[in-house]
Phi, psi and omega in degrees: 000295176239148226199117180272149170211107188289353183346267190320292171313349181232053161249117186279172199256102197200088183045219183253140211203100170238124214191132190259155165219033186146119169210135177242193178283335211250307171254124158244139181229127175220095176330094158255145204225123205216128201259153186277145217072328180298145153245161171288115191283166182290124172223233169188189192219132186280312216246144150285161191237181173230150184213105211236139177290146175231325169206133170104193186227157165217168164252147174241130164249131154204122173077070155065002194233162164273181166184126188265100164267146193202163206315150180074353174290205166186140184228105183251147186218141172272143183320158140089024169215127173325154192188149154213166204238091200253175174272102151245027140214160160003107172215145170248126145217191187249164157228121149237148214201000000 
């Protein structure tokens, strides 16, 4: 019926580690796990998203600009613009989208 799922705490720090944890017709949620220095490569969003730290600090670069998020923020962006991500310590956040 109801169901703990530890994915995210036990997603390891091992360069970039992307795990879905929901998806619907409606949602998507996605665990990304980022090692410190590792990136994310420049990609895009079928969906605008939302992007909330959950542990570590990272840069989001998009449209020429940086932006340092660290634990507990939330950053949202619109679909279909380019974006990459770097690490600069250990981190976990989510996209939902």
């Amino acid at each position: 019926m109801y169901e703990i799922d530890d994915s995210i705490l036990i997603q390891e720090y091992k360069e970039l580690q992307i795990k879905k944890i929901c998806k619907t017709e409606q949602l998507e949620i996605l665990s990304i796990c980022l090692e410190k220095g590792a990136t994310f490569p420049e990609h895009t969003s079928p969906k605008n998203a939302e992007l909330i730290v959950l542990e570590g600090s990272i840069l989001f670069y998009i449209n020429g600009e940086s932006y340092q998020l660290k634990k507990h923020q939330h950053f949202s962006f619109q679909k279909e613009t380019a974006h990459w991500v770097k690490a600069k310590e250990n981190s976990k956040f989510l996209i939902i989208r």
